[in-house]
N, C-alpha and C positions, 0 to 999 in steps of 0.2 A: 826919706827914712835914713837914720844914720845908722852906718855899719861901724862897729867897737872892735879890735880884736883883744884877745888873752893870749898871755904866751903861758903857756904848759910844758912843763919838762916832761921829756921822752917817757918816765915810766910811768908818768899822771895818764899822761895821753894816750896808751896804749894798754892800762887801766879802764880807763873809761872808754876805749873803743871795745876792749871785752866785755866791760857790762853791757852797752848796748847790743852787741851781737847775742848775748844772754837774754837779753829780755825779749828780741825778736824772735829767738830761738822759744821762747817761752810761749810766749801768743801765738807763734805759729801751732805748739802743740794744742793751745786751746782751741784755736779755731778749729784743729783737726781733730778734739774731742764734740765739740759743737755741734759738725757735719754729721760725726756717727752715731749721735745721742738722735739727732732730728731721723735719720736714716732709720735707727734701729725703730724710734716710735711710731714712723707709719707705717713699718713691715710689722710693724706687734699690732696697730691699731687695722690692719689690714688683715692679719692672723685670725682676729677678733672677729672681725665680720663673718671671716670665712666658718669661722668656725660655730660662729652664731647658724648661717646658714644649715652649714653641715647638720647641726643637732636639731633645727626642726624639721630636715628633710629625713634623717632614721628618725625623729619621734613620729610623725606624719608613717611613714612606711611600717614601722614598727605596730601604730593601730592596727593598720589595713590586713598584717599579717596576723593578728592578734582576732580579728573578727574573721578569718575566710579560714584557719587553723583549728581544730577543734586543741591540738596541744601544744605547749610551748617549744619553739627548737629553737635552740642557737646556731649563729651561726658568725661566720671568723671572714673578717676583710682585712687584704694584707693590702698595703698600699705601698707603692715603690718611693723611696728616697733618693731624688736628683740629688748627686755629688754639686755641692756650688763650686765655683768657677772663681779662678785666679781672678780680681783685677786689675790694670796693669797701674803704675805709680801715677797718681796725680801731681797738679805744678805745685803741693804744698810738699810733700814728700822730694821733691828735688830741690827745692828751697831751704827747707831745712839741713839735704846734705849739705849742700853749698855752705850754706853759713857752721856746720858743723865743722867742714873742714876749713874754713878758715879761723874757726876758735884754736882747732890745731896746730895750725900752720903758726899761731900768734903764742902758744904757750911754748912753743919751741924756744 
């Protein structure tokens, strides 16, 4: 294989070394829309189930009270909400500073 080179003056080449760090900069943020799009759909498709569950276990109990009661009563369930939890940064989040600050370091 034959290697060619081009010569590039200084403001071409450092030109196009900032688009490329912009474009990796770019697909890194897809990739890290990607990850929370999949993440968020099996905690919703997981929501789903539970909550399929859920509704025929009070419709289920719901009869049984409904047949062993001669009257209707309501009645109140509170359920607690676990605070979520920090994650700590992943290798895309350190990757993107990196190349962030050197878009920086390069418009200086």
């Amino acid at each position: 294989m034959e290697t060619r080179h081009v010569k590039l003056d200084y403001n071409k080449a450092l030109e196009s070394k900032k688009e490329i760090l912009t474009a990796e900069l770019n697909l890194i943020h897809l990739i890290k829309k990607m990850k929370n799009y999949r993440i968020l759909r099996k905690s919703e498709k997981a929501q789903n189930n539970k909550l399929k569950v859920l509704l025929t276990s009070v419709k289920t109990k719901t009869i049984q009270l409904e047949s062993h009661m001669p009257e209707h009563e309501q009645t109140l369930i509170k359920k607690q909400i676990k605070p979520k939890q920090e994650k700590p940064k992943d290798e895309l989040q350190t990757e993107l500073e990196k190349i962030q600050e050197k878009l920086a370091r390069l418009s200086k």
